[in-house]
C-alpha positions as semicolon CSV with decimal commas, in nm:
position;residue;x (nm);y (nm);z (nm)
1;X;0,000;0,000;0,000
2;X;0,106;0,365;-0,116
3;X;0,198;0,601;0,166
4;X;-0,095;0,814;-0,001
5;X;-0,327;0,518;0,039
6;X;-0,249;0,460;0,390
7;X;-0,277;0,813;0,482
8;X;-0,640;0,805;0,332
9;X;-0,724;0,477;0,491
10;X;-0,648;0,629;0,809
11;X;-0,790;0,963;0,752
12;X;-1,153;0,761;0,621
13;X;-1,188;0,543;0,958
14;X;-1,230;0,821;1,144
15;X;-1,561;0,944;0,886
16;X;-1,960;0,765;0,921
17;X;-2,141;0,689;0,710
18;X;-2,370;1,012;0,634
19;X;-2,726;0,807;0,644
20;X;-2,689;0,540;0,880
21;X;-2,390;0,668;1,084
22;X;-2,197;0,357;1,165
23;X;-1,827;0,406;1,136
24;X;-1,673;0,355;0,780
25;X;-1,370;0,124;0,675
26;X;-1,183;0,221;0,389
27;X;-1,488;0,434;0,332
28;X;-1,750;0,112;0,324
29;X;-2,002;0,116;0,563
30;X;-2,050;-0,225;0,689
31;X;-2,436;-0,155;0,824
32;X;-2,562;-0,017;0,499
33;X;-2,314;-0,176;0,247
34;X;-2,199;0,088;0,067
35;X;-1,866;0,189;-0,058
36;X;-1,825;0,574;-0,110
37;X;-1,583;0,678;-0,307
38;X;-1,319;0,968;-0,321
39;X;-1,114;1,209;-0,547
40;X;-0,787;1,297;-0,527
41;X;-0,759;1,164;-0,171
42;X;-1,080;1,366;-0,056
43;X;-1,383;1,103;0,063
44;X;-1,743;1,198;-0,121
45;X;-1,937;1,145;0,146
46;X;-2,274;1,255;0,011
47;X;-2,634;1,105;0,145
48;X;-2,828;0,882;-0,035
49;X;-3,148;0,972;0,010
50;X;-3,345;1,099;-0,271
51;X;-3,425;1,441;-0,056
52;X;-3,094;1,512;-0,126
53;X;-3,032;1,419;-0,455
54;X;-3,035;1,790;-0,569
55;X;-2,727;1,804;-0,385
56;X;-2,474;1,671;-0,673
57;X;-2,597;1,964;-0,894
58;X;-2,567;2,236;-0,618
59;X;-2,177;2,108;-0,564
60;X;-2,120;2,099;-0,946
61;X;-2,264;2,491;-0,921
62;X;-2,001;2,593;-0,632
63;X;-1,761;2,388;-0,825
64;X;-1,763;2,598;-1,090
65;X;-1,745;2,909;-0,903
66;X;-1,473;2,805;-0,720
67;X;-1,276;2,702;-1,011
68;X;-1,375;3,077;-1,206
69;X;-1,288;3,232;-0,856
70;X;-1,018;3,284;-0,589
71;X;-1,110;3,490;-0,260
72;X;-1,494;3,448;-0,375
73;X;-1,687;3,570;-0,050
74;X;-1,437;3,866;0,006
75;X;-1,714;4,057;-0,144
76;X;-1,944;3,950;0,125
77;X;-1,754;4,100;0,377
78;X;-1,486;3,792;0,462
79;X;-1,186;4,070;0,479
80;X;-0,879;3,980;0,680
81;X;-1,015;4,244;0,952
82;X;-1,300;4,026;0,949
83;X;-1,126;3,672;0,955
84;X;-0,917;3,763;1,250
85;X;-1,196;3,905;1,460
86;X;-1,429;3,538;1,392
87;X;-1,072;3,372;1,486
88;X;-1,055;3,562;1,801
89;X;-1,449;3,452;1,876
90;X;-1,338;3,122;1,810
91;X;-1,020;3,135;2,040
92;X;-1,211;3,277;2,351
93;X;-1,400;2,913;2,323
94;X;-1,136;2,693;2,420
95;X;-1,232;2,437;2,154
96;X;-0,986;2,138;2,138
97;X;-1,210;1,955;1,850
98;X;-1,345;2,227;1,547
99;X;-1,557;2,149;1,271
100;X;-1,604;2,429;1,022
101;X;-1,955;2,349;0,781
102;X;-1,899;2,524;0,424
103;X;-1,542;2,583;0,461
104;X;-1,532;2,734;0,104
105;X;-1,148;2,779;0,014
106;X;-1,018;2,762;0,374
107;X;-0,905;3,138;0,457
108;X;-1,121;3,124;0,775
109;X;-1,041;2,706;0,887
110;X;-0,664;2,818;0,857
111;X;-0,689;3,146;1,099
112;X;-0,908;2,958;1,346
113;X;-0,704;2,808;1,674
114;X;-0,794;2,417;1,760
115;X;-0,568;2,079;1,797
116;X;-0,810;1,924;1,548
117;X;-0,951;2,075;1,270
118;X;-1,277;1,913;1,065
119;X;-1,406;2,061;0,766
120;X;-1,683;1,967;0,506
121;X;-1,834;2,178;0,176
122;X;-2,046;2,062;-0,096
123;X;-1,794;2,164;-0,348
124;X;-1,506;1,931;-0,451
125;X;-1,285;2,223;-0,608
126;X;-1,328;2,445;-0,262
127;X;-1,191;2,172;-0,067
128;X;-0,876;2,103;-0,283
129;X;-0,813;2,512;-0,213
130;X;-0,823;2,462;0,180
131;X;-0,573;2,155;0,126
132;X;-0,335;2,410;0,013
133;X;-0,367;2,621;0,286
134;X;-0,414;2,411;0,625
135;X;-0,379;2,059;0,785
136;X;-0,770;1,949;0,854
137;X;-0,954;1,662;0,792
138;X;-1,219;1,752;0,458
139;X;-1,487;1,581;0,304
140;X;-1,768;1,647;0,031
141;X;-2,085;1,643;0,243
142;X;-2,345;1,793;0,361
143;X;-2,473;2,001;0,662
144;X;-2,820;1,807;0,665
145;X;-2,615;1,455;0,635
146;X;-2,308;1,512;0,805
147;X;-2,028;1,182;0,842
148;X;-1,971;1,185;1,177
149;X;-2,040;1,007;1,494
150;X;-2,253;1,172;1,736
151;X;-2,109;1,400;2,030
152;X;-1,782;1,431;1,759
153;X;-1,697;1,752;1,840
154;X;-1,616;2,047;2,069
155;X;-1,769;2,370;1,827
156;X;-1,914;2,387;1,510
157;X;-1,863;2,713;1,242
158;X;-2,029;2,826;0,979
159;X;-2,003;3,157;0,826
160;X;-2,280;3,277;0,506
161;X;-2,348;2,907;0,505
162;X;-2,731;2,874;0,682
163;X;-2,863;3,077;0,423
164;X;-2,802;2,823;0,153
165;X;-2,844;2,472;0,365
166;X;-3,104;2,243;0,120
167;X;-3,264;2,182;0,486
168;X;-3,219;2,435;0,726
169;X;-3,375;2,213;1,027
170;X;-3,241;1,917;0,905
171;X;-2,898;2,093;0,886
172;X;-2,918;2,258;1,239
173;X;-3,051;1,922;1,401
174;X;-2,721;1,748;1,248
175;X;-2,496;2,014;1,394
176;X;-2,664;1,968;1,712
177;X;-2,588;1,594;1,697
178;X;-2,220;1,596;1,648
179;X;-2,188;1,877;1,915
180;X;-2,072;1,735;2,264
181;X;-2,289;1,851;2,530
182;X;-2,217;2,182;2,697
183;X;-2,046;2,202;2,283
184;X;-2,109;2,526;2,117
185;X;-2,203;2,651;1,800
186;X;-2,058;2,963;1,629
187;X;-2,287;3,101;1,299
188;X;-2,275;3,395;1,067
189;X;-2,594;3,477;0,903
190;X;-2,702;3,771;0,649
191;X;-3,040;3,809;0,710
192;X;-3,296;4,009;0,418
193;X;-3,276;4,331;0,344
194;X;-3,484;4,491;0,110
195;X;-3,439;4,695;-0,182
196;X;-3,432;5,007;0,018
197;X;-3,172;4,907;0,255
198;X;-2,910;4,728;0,011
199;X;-2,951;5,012;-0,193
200;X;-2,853;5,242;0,119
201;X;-2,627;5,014;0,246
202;X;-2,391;5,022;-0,125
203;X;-2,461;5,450;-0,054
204;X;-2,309;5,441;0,262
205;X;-2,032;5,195;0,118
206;X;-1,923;5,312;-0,161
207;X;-2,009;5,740;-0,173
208;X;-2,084;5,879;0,177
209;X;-1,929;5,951;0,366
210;X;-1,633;5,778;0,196
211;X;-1,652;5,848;-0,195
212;X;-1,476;5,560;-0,338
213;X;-1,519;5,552;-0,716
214;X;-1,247;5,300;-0,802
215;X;-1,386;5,041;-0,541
216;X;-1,771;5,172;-0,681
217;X;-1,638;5,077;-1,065
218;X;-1,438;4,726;-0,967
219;X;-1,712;4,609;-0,775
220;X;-2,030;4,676;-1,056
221;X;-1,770;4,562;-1,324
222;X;-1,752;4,272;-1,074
223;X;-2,138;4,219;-1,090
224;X;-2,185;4,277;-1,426
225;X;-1,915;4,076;-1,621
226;X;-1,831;3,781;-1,338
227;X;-2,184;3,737;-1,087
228;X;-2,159;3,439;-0,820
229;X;-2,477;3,333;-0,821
230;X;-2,543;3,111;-0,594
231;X;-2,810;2,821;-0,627
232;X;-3,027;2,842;-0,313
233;X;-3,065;3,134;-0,142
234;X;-3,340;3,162;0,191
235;X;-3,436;3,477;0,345
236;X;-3,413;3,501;0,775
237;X;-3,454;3,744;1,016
238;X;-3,298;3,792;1,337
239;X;-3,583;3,630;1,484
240;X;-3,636;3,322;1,241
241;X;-3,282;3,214;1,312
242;X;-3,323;3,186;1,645
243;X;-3,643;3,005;1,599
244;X;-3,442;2,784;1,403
245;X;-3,179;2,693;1,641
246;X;-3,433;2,667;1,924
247;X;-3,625;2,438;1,718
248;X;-3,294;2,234;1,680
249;X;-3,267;2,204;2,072
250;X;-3,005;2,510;2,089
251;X;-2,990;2,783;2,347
252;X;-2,835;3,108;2,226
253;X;-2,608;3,253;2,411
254;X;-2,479;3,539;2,258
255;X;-2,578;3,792;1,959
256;X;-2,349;4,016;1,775
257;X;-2,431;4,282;1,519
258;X;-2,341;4,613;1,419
259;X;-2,632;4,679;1,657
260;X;-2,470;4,529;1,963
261;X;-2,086;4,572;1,875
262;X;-2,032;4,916;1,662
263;X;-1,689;4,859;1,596
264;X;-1,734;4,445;1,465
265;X;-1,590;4,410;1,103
266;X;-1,940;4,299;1,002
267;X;-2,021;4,417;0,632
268;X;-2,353;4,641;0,716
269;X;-2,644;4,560;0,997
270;X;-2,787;4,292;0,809
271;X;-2,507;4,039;0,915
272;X;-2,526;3,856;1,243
273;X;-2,351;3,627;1,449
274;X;-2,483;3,407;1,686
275;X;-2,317;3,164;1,956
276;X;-2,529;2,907;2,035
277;X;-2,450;2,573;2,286
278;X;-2,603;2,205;2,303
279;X;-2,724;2,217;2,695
280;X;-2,546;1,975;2,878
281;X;-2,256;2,111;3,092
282;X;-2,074;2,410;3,139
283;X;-1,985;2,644;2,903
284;X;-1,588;2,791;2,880
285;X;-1,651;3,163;3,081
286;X;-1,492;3,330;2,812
287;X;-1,831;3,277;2,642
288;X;-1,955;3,542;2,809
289;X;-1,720;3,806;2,797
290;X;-1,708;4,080;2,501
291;X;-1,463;3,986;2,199
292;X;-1,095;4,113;2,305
């Protein structure tokens, strides 16, 4: 056996299988019988279910924008101000075990402090990005389906991710699952904004009380001759995702906007991040405190 093939048969014993969630071997699961298969060393660990059998065409769409793109969501607000202040959220947790949900290239899994990273995103091409960038342990799957035994981890991440789950229950019940108790969960949402207040949020962006023409120009050129449109996109509230997570078994701890924390590197007041726990246990104190 290759050195290659021996590092993937030790990397896939520690996956399960999405549906049934008994622990694969050499990426077969023995309860089920199926052998999942993988490319270029990363295991496609996608459900079987025929809910989710839109989910091959959603990760050829993100495929192709990842392989069109490089730094895609930087748009969106994922700056390196931004990066380093979600790292420092993540670091005031304490988390030994991370597992980042729609990982996208990997600029936020490599800035983020834990012993053991975890990372899964629909897209095949985003995941061979992050390989370049940061030891972790990736796989094609999904948020509603995830391979992992129960109680696997210490915190889950997701940033710009909840809006575009093909479940969003499903997906939040899953999270829950693989969550330790007392574990927390860390989540970046945009929530709606209508026409009115994108259009005043771009004012207040790009011409007052900062004109910036260039940045104006690059980023309708941007729209115009290169869009990332992305295949499912859900509309929340401040108040639907936290019906969400509730709904999930969650309790929120924490809520951080532009509202709550003026000087957050959050890209306008529609974007929100919530830290949620699985009850069970206490909670690291630095939970509580405001970002340093």
């Amino acid at each position: 056996m290759t050195e290659t093939n021996q590092t993937l048969r030790q990397t896939a014993e520690v996956f399960a299988c999405p549906d049934c969630k008994a622990r694969l071997q050499d990426l077969f699961c023995r309860a089920c019988k199926t052998q999942f298969a993988e490319s270029d060393g990363i295991p496609i660990l996608l459900s079987r279910r025929e809910e989710f059998r839109t989910a091959q065409h959603v990760g050829e769409a993100y495929d192709d924008i990842y392989a069109r793109h490089s730094d895609v969501w930087k748009d969106q607000g994922r700056t390196p101000e931004f990066i380093q202040y979600f790292a420092g959220l993540v670091k005031s947790l304490n988390a030994k075990s991370l597992l980042e949900i729609g990982c996208g290239e990997g600029f936020l899994l490599a800035a983020m402090n834990a012993s053991e990273k975890s990372a899964v995103d629909i897209s095949l091409e985003a995941l061979r990005k992050v390989r370049q960038k940061v030891n972790a342990r990736v796989s094609v799957a999904l948020a509603e389906r995830l391979p992992f035994e129960d109680e696997s981890f210490d915190l889950a991440v997701s940033v710009g991710v909840m809006e575009h789950f093909l479940d969003t229950q499903a997906a939040n019940e899953e999270i829950r699952r693989v969550l330790r108790s007392g574990g927390s969960y860390l989540l970046l949402i945009h929530v709606a904004l209508g026409l009115g207040a994108t259009l005043k949020l771009r004012f207040s962006e790009y011409i007052f009380p900062n004109f910036r023409p260039v940045a104006l120009a690059r980023w309708a050129w941007k729209k115009i001759t290169s869009p990332v449109i992305q295949p499912i996109q859900r509309r929340f509230t401040e108040e639907t995702v936290a019906d969400s997570l509730r709904r999930a078994g969650f309790e929120i701890r924490r809520v951080i906007s532009k509202r709550s924390d003026s000087g957050a590197p959050l890209s306008g007041p529609h974007v929100f991040i919530f830290l949620a726990a699985r009850p069970g246990g206490l909670l690291a104190p630095q939970e509580a405190a405001a970002h340093p």
